[in-house]
C-alpha positions as a printed NumPy array, in Angstrom:
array([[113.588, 126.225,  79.319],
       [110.912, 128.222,  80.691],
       [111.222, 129.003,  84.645],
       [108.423, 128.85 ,  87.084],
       [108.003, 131.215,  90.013],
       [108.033, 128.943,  93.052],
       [108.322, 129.809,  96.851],
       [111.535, 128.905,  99.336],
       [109.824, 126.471, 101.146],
       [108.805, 124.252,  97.86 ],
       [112.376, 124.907,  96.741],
       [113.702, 123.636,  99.947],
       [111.343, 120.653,  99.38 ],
       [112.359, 120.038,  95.91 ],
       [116.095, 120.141,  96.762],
       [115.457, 117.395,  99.543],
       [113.767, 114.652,  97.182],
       [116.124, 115.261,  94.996],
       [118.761, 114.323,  96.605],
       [116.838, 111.468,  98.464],
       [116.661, 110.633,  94.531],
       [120.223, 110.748,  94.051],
       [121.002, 108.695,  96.766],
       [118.749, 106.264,  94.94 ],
       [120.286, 106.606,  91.708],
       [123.809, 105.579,  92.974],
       [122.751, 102.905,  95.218],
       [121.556, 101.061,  92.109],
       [124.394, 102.15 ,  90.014],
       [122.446, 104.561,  87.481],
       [125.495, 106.292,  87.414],
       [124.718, 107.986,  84.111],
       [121.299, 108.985,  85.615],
       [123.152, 110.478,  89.096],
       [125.446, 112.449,  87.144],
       [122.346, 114.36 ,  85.588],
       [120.52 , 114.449,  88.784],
       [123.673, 116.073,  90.185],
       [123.55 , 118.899,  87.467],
       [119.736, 119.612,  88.261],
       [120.645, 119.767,  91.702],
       [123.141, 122.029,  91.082],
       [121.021, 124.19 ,  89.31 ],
       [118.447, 123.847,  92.096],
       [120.893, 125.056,  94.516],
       [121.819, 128.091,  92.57 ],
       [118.126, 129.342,  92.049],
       [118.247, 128.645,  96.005],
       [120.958, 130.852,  96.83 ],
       [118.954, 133.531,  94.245],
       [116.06 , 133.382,  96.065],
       [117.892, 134.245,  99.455],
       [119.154, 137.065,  97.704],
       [115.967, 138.579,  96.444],
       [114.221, 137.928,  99.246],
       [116.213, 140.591, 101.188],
       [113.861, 143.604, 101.672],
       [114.602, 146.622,  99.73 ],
       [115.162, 149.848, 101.273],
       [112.55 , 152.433, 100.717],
       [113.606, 155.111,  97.949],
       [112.025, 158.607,  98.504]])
């Protein structure tokens, strides 16, 4: 699976839908379908917590 370079914000976006998606899924008992969703978002949440770590400026090396 190829990753794409996205920003925080669209991240943060992405992570919201999805789990306004999820919430869909289980109301209408796609419970196959949630339990995937819930991996992606997973996933999501760990290229999140990434992010907040490499966005952390870098001290200057001289």
């Amino acid at each position: 699976m190829q990753r794409l370079l996205i920003d925080r914000s669209t991240l943060d976006l992405i992570v919201s839908d999805g789990n306004d998606f999820l919430g869909v899924l289980n109301a209408a008992g796609l419970l196959q379908a949630a339990n995937l969703m819930m991996v992606v978002l997973e996933q999501l949440e760990t290229d999140r917590s990434r992010l907040s770590t490499d966005d952390r400026p870098t001290e200057p090396t001289n």
